[in-house]
N, CA and C atoms as an extended XYZ file, in Angstrom:
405
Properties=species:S:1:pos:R:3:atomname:S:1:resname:S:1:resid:I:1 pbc="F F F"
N       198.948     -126.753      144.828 N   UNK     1
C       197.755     -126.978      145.602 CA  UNK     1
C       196.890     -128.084      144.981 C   UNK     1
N       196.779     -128.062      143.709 N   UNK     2
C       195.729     -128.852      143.180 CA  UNK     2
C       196.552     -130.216      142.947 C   UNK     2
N       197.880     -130.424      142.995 N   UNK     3
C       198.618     -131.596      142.950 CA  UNK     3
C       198.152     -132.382      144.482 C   UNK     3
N       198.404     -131.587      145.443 N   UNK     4
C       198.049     -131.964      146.707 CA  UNK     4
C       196.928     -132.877      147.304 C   UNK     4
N       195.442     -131.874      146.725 N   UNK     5
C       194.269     -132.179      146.860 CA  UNK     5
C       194.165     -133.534      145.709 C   UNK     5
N       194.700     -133.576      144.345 N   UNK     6
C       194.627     -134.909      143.989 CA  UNK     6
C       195.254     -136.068      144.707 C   UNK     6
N       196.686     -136.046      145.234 N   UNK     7
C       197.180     -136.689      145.910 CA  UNK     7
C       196.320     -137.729      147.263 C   UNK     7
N       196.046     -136.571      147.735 N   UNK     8
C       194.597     -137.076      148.782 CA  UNK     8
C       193.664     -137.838      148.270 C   UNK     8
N       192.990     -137.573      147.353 N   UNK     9
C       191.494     -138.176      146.773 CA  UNK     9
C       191.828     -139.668      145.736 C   UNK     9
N       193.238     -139.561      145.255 N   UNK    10
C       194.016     -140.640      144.458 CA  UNK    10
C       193.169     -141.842      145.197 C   UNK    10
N       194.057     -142.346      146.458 N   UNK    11
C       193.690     -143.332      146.568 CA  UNK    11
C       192.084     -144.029      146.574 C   UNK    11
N       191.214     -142.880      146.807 N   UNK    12
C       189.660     -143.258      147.269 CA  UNK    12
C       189.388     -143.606      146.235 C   UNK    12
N       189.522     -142.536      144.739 N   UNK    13
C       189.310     -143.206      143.373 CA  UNK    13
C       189.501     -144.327      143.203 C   UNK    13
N       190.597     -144.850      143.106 N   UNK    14
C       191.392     -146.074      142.878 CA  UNK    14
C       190.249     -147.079      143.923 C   UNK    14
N       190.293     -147.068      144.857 N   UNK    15
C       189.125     -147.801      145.753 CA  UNK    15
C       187.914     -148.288      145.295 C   UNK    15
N       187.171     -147.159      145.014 N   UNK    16
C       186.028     -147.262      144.155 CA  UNK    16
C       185.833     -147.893      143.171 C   UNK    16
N       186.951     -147.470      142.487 N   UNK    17
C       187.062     -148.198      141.087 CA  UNK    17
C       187.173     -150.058      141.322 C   UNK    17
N       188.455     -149.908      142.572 N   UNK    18
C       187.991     -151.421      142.353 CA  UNK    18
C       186.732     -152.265      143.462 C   UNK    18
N       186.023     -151.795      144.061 N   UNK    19
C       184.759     -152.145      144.557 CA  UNK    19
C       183.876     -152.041      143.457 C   UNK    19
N       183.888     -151.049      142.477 N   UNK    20
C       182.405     -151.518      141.538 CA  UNK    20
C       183.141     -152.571      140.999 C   UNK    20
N       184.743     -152.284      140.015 N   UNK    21
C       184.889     -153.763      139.600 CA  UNK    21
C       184.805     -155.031      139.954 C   UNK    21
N       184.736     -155.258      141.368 N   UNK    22
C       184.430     -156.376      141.798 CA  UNK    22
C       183.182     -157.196      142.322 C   UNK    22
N       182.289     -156.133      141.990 N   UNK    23
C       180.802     -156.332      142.094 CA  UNK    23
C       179.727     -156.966      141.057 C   UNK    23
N       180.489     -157.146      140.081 N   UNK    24
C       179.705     -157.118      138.804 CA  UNK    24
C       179.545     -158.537      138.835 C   UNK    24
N       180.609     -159.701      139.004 N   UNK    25
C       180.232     -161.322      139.359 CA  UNK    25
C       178.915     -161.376      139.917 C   UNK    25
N       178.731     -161.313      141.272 N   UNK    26
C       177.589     -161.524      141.726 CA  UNK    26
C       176.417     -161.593      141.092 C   UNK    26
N       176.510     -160.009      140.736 N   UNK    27
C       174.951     -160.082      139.856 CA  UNK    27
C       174.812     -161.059      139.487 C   UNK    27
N       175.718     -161.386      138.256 N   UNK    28
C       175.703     -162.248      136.728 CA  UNK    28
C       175.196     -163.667      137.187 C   UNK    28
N       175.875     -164.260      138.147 N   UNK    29
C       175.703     -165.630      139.100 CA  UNK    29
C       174.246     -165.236      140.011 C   UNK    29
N       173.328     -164.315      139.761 N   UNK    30
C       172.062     -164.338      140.974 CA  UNK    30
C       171.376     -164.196      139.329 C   UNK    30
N       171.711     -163.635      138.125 N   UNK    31
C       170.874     -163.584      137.315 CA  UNK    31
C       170.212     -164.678      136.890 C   UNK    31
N       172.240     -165.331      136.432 N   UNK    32
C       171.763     -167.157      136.282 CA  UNK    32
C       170.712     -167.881      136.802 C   UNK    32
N       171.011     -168.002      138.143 N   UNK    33
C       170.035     -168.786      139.045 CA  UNK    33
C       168.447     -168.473      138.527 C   UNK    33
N       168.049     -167.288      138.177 N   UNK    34
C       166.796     -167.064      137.642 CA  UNK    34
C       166.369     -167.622      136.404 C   UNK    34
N       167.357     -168.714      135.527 N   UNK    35
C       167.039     -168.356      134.165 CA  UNK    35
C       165.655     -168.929      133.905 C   UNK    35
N       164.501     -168.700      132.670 N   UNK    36
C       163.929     -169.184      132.634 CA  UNK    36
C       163.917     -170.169      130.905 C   UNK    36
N       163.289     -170.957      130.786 N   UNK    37
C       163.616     -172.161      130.007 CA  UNK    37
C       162.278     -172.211      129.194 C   UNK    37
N       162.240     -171.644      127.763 N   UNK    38
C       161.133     -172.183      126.616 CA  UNK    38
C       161.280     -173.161      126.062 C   UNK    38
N       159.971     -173.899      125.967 N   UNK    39
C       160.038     -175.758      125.138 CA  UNK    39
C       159.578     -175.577      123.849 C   UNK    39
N       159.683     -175.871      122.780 N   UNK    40
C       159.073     -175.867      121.844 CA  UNK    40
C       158.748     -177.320      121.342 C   UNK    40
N       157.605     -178.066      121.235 N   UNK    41
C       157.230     -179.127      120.329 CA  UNK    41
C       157.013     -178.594      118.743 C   UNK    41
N       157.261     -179.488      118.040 N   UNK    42
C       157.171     -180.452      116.424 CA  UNK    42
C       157.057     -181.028      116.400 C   UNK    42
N       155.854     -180.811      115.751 N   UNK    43
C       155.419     -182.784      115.006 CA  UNK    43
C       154.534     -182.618      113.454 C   UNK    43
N       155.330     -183.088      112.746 N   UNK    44
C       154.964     -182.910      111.489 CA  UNK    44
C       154.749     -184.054      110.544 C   UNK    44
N       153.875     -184.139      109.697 N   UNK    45
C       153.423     -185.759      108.904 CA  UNK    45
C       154.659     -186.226      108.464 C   UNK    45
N       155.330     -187.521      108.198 N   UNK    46
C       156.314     -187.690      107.735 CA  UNK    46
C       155.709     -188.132      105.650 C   UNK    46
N       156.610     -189.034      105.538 N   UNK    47
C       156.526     -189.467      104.070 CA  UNK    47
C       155.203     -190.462      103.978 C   UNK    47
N       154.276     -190.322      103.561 N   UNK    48
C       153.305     -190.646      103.914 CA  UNK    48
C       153.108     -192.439      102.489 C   UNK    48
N       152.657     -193.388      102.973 N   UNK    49
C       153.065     -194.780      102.123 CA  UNK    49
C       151.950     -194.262      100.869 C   UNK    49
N       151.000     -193.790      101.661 N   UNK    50
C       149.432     -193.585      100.570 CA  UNK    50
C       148.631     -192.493      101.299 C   UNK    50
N       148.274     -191.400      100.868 N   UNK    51
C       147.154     -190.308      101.208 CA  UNK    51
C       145.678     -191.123      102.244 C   UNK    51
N       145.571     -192.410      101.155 N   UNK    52
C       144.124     -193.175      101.277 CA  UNK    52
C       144.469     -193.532      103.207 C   UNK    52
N       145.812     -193.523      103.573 N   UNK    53
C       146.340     -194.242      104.736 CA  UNK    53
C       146.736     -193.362      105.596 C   UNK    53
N       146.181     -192.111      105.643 N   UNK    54
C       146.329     -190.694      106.488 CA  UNK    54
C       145.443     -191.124      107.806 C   UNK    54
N       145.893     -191.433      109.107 N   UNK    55
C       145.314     -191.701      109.984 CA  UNK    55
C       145.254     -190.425      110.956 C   UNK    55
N       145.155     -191.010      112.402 N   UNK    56
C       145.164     -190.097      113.380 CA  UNK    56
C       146.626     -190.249      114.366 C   UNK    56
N       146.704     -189.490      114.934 N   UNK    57
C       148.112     -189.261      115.689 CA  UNK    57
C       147.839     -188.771      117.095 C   UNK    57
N       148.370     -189.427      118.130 N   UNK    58
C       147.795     -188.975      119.480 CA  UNK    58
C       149.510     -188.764      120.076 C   UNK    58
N       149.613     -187.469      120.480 N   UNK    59
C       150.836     -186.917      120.951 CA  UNK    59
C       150.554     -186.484      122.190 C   UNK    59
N       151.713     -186.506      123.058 N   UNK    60
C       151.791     -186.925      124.268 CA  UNK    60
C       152.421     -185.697      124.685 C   UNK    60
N       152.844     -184.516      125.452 N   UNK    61
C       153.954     -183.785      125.584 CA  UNK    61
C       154.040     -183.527      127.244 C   UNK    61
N       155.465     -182.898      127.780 N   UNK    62
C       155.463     -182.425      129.546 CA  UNK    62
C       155.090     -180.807      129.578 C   UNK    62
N       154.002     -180.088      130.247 N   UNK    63
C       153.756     -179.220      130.571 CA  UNK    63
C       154.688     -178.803      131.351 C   UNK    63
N       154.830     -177.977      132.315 N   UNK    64
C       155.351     -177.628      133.715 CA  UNK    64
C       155.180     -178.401      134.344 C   UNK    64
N       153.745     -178.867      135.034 N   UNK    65
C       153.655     -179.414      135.982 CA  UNK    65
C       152.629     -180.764      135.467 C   UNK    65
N       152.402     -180.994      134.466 N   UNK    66
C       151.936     -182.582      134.222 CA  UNK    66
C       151.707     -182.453      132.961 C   UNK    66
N       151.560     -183.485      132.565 N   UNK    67
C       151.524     -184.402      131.257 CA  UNK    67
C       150.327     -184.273      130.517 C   UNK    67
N       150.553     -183.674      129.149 N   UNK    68
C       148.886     -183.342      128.382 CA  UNK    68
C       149.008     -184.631      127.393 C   UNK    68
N       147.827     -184.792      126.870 N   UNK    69
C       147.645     -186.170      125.707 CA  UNK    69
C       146.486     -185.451      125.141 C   UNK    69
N       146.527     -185.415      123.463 N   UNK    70
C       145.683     -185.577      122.913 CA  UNK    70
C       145.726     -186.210      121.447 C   UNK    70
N       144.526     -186.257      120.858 N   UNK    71
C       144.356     -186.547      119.630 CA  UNK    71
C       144.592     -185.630      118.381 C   UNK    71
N       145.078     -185.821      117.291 N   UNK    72
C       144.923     -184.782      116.241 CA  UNK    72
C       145.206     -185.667      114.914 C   UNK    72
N       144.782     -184.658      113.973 N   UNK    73
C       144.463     -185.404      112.515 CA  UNK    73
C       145.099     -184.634      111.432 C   UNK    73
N       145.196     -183.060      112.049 N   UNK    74
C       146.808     -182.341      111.013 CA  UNK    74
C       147.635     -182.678      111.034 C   UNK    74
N       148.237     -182.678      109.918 N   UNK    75
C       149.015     -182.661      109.665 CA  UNK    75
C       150.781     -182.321      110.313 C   UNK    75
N       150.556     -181.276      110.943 N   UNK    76
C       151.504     -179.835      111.651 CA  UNK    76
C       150.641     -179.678      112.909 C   UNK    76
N       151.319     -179.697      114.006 N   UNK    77
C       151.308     -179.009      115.612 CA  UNK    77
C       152.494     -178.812      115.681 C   UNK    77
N       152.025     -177.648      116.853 N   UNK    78
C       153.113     -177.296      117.592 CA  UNK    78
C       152.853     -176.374      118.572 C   UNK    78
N       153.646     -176.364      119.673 N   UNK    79
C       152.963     -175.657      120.650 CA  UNK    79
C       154.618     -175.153      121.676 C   UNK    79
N       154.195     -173.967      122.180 N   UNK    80
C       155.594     -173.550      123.146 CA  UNK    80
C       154.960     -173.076      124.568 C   UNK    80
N       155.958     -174.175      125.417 N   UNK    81
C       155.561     -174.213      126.816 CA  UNK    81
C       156.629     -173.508      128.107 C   UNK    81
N       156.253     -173.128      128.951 N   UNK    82
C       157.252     -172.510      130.262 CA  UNK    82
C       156.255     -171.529      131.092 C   UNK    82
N       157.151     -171.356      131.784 N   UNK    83
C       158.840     -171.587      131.995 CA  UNK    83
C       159.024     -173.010      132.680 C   UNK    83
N       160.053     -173.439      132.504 N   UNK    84
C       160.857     -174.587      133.230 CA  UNK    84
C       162.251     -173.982      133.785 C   UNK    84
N       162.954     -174.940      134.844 N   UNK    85
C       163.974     -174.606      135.237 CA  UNK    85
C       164.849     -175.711      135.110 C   UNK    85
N       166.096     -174.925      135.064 N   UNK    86
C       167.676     -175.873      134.748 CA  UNK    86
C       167.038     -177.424      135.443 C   UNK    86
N       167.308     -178.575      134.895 N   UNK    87
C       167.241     -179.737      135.271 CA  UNK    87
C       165.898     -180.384      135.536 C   UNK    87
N       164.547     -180.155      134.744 N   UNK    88
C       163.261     -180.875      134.269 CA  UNK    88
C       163.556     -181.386      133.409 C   UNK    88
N       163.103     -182.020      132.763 N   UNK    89
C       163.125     -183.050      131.879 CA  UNK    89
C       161.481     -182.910      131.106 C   UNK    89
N       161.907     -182.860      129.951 N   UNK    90
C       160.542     -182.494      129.211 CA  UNK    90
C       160.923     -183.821      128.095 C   UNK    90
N       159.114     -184.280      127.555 N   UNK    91
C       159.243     -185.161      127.098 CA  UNK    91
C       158.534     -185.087      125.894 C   UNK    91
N       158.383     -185.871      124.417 N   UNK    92
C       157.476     -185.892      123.623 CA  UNK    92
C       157.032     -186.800      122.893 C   UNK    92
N       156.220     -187.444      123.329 N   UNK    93
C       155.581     -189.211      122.494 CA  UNK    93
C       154.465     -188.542      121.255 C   UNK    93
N       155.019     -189.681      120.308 N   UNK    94
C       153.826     -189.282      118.870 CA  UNK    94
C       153.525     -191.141      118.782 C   UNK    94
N       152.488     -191.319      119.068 N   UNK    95
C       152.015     -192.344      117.935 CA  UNK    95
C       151.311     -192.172      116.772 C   UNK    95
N       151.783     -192.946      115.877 N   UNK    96
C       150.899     -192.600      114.396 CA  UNK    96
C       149.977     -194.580      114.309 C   UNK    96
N       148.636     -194.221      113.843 N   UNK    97
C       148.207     -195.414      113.604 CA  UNK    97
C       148.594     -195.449      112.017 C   UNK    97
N       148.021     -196.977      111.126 N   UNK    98
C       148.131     -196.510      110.099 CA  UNK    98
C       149.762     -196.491      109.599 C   UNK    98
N       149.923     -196.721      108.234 N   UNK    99
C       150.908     -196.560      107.462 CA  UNK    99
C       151.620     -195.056      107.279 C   UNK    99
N       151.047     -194.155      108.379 N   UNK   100
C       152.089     -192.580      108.138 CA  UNK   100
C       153.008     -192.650      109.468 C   UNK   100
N       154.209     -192.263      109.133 N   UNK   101
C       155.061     -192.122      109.812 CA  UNK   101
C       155.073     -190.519      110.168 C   UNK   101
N       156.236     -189.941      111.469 N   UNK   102
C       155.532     -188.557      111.744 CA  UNK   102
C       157.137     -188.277      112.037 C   UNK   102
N       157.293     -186.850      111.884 N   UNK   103
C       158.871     -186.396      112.433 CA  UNK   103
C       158.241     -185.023      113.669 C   UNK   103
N       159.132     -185.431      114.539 N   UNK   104
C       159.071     -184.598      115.724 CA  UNK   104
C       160.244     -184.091      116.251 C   UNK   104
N       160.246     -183.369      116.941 N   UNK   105
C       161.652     -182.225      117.925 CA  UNK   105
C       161.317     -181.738      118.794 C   UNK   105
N       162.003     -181.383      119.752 N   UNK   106
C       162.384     -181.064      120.596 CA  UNK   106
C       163.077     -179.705      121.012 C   UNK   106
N       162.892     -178.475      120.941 N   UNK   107
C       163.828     -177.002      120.949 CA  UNK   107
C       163.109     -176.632      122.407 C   UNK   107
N       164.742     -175.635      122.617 N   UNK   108
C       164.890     -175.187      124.637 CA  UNK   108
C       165.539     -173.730      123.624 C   UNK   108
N       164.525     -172.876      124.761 N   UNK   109
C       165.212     -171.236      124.927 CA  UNK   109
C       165.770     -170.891      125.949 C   UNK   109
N       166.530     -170.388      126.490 N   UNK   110
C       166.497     -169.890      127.680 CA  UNK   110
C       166.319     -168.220      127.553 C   UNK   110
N       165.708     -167.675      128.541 N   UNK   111
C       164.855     -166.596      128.676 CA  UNK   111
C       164.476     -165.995      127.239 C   UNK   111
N       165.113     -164.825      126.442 N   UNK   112
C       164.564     -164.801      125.010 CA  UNK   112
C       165.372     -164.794      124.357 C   UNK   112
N       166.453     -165.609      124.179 N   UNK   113
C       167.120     -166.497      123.034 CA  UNK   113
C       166.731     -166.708      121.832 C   UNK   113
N       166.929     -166.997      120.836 N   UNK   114
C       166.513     -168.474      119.631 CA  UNK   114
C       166.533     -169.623      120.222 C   UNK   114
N       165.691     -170.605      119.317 N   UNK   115
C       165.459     -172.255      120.308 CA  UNK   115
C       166.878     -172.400      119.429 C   UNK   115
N       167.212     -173.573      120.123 N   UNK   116
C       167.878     -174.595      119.893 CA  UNK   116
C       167.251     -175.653      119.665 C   UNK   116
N       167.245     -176.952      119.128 N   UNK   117
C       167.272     -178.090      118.939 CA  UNK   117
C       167.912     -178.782      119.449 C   UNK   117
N       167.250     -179.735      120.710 N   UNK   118
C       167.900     -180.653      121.084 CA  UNK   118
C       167.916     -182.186      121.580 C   UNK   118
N       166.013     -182.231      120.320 N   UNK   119
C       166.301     -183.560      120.604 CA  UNK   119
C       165.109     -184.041      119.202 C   UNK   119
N       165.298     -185.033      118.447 N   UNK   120
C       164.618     -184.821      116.669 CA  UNK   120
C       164.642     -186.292      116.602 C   UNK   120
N       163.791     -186.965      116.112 N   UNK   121
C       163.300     -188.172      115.806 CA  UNK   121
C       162.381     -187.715      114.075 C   UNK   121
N       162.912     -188.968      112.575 N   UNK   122
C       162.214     -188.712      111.934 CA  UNK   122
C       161.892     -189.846      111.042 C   UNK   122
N       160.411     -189.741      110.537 N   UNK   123
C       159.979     -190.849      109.880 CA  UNK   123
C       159.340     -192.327      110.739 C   UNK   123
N       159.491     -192.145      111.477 N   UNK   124
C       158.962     -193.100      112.760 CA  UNK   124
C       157.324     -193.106      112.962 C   UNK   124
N       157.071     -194.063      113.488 N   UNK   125
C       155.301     -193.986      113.867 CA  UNK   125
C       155.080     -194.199      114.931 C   UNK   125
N       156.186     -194.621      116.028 N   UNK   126
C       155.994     -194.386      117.651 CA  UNK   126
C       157.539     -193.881      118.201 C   UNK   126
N       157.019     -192.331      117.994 N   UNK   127
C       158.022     -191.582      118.677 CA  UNK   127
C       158.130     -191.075      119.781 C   UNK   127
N       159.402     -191.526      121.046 N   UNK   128
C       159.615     -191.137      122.036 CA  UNK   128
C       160.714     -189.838      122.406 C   UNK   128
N       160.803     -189.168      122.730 N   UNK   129
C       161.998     -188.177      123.099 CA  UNK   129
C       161.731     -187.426      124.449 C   UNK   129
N       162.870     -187.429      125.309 N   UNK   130
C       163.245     -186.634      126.221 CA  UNK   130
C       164.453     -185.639      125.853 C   UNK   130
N       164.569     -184.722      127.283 N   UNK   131
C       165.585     -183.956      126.823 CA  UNK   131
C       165.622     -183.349      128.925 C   UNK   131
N       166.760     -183.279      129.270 N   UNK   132
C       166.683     -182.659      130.481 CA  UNK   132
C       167.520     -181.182      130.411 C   UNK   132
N       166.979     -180.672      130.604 N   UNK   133
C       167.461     -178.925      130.552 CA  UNK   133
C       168.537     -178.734      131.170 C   UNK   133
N       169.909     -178.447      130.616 N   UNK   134
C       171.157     -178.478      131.097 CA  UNK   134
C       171.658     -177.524      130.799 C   UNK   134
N       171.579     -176.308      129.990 N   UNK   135
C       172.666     -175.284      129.731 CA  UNK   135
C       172.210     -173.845      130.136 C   UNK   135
């Protein structure tokens, strides 16, 4: 009897089994589409020629939706921006007046990851970098 009643229900199992297995793609590909994207700026004094020659530094960076500029005189900034999505392009200009040179980067998270690094300029006094969000 109980061979019977399995016999019957066999195949529906087997069914089931492979409808959830074949369900699980989708999600993963609708999760993707959501991902969201952290920026991280650096900008740090480089090797400096003379202390006496410590100027000012006006850094440039891409928000979400527009472009901030300001002035600063530390040494060390840094700031983390988002979300962004797959294929913006984020950017980061340093000018240094003055004999100090400055090192800057570029790091992308996607949702809560570790950054990566993926774009570093160092020792320079007019630094440009982009990076377009690809992975």
């Amino acid at each position: 009897m109980a061979m019977k009643v399995l016999k019957n229900y066999l195949p529906i199992l087997f069914s089931l089994f492979a409808f959830v297995s074949c369900g699980g793609d989708d999600e993963d590909d609708f999760a993707n589409s959501n991902d969201n994207y952290y920026v991280k700026y650096e900008v740090t004094a480089g090797q400096q020629v003379s202390y006496a020659y410590y100027t000012d530094r006006t850094i440039s960076y891409s928000d979400v939706d527009r472009i901030e500029s300001f002035d600063v005189r530390n040494k060390e900034w840094e700031g983390t921006y988002g979300p962004f999505k797959k294929g913006q392009t984020v950017q980061l200009s340093v000018t240094t007046s003055g004999k100090t040179n400055s090192n800057a980067r570029i790091s992308v998270s996607i949702n809560k990851d570790p950054f990566v690094v993926k774009a570093e300029q160092r020792e320079s006094n007019n630094i440009k970098l982009s990076y377009t969000i690809d992975f």
